[in-house]
C-alpha positions as CSV (number, residue, x, y, z in Angstrom):
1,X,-3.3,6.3,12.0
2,X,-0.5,8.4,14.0
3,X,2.7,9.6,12.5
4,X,5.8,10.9,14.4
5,X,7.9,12.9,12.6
6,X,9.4,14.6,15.9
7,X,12.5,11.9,16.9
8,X,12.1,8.8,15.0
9,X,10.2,8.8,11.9
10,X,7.3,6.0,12.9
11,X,4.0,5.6,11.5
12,X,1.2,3.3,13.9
13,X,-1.6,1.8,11.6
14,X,-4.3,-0.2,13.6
15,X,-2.4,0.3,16.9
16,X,0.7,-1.2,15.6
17,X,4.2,0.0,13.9
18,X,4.6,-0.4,10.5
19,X,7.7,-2.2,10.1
20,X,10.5,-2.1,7.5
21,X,9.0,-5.0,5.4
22,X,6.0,-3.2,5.5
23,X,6.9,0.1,3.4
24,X,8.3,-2.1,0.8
25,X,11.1,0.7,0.1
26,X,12.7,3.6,1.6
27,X,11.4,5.7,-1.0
28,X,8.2,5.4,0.2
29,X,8.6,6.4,3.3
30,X,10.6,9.5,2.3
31,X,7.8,10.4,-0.2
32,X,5.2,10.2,3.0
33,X,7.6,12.1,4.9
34,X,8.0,15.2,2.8
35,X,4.0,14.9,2.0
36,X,3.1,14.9,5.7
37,X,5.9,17.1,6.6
38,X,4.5,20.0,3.9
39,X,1.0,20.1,6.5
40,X,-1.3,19.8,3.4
41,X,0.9,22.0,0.7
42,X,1.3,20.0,-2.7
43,X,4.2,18.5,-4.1
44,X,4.8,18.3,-7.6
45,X,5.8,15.6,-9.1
46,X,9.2,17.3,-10.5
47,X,10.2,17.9,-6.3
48,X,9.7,14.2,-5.6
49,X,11.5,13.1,-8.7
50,X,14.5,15.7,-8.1
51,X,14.6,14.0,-4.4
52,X,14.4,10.1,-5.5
53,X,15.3,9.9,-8.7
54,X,17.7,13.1,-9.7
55,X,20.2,11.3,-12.2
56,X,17.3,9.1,-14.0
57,X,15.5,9.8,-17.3
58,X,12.1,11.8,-16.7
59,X,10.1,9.5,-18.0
60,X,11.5,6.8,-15.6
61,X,11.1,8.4,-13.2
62,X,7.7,9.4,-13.5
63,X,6.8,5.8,-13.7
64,X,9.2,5.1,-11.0
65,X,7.2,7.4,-8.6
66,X,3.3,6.1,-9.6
67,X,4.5,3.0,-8.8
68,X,5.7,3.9,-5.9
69,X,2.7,6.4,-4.8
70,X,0.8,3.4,-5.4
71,X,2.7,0.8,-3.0
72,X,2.7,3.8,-0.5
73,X,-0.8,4.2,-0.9
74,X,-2.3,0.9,-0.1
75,X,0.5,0.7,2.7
76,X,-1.6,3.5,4.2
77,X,-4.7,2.3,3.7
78,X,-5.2,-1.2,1.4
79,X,-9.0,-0.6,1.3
80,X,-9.3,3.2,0.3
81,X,-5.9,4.2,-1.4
82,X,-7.1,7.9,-2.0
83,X,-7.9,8.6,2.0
84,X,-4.3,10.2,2.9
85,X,-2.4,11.1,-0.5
86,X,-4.5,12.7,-2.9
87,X,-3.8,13.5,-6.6
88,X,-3.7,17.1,-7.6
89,X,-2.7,18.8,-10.5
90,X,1.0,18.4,-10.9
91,X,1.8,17.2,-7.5
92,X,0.2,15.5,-4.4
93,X,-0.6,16.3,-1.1
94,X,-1.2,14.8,2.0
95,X,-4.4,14.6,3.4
96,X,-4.5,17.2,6.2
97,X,-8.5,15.9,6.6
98,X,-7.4,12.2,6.7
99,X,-8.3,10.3,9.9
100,X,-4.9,10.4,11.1
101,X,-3.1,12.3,14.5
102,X,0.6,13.8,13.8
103,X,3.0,15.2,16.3
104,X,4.8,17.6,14.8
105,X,1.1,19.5,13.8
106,X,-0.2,19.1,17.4
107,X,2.7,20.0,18.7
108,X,2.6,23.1,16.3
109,X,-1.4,23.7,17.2
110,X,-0.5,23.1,21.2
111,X,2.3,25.5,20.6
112,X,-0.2,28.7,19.2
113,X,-2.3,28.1,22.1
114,X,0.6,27.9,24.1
115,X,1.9,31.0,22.9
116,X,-1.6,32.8,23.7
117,X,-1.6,31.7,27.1
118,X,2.0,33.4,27.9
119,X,0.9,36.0,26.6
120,X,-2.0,36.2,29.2
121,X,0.6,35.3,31.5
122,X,-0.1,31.8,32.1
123,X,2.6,29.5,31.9
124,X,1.2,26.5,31.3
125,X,2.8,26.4,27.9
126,X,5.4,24.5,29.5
127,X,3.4,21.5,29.4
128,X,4.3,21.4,25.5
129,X,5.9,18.4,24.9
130,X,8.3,17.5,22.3
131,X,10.2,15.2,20.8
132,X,13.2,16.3,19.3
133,X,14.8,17.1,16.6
134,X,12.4,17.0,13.5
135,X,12.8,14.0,11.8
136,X,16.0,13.7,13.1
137,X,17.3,10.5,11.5
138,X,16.8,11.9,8.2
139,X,20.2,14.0,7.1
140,X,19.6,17.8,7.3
141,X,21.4,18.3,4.4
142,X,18.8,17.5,2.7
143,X,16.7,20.9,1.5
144,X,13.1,19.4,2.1
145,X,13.7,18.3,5.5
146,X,15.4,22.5,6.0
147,X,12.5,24.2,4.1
148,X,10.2,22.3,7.1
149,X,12.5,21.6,9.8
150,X,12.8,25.0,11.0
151,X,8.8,25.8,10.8
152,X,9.1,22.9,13.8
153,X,11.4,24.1,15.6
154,X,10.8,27.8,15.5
155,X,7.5,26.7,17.3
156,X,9.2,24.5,19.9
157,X,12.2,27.1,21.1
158,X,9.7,29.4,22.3
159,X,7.7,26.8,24.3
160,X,10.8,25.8,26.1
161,X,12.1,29.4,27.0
162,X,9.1,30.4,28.5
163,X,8.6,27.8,30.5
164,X,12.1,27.4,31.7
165,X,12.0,31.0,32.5
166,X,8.9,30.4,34.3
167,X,8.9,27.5,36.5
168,X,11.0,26.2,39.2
169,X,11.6,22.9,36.7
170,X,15.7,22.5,35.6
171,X,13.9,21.1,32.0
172,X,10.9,21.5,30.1
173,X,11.7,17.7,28.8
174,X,10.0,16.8,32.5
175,X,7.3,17.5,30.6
176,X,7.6,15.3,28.0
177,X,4.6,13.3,27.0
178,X,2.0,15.3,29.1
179,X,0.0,16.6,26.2
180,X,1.7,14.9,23.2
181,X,0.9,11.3,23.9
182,X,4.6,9.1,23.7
183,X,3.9,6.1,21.0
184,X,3.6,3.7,23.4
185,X,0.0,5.8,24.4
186,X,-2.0,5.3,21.6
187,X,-4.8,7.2,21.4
């Protein structure tokens, strides 16, 4: 599975898009969202309900949100519910082990080794590609989206400075796609 959270929100299960039919509801895809976004850190189950369901009774909206977890789940994965968004204590977290690729935490990983290699000098960090903003059709008003957002971006501005600094190239989005694969390159 491959989930782009840099741009447009887009998840690619068996080498093809999950459509809007597919996710059932909107919730769900925000739920997978803030999980993946979090980089394996829980959320409880009072964060997810304050998100979805702020106005409703609690106990509604815990049953609201198992229901939900479950749809999600066997979205993900019909066979093996439990392989990308796991149960623990009073949250859940998203699997950072699960068989899946996400750009936002290669680009983050690319961008540390990036960052080591200007500091030897070597510019080659420029290659970083992005695809900005973070998640940006989701409204940055909303405070999940800023308490991760900005972890994103502080690791892309960098990138881009160096390597404007150091290269005769006007943009670093030339770059684009060298070493994060664009969606239509699955891997």
């Amino acid at each position: 599975m491959r989930i782009y959270l840099l741009g447009r929100f887009e998840v690619i299960r068996d080498g093809m898009p999950l459509s809007g039919g597919g996710w059932r509801s909107r919730q769900n895809r925000t739920i997978l969202k803030l999980l993946v976004a979090r980089q394996g850190e829980m959320a409880t189950i009072d964060q997810i309900i304050e998100l979805l369901w702020p106005q409703e009774n609690p106990e509604a909206a815990r049953r609201y949100l198992h229901v939900r977890l479950s749809q999600l789940r066997r979205t993900l994965d019909p066979h093996e519910t439990e392989a990308y968004i796991s149960t623990v204590e009073e949250g859940y977290v998203f699997n950072p082990r699960a068989d899946c690729w996400v750009d936002s935490w290669e680009f983050e990983a690319r961008a540390e080794a990036g960052r080591h290699l200007q500091e030897s000098g070597n510019l080659l960090v420029g290659q970083l590609a992005c695809r900005m903003p973070f998640l940006n059709q989701v409204l940055f008003s909303s405070d999940w989206v800023m308490s991760v957002g900005p972890r994103a971006t502080q690791s892309m501005l960098p990138v881009s400075t160096a390597f404007t600094a150091g290269s005769s190239c006007a943009s670093p989005l030339k770059w684009r796609g060298t070493l994060i694969p664009p969606k239509s390159n699955p891997i």
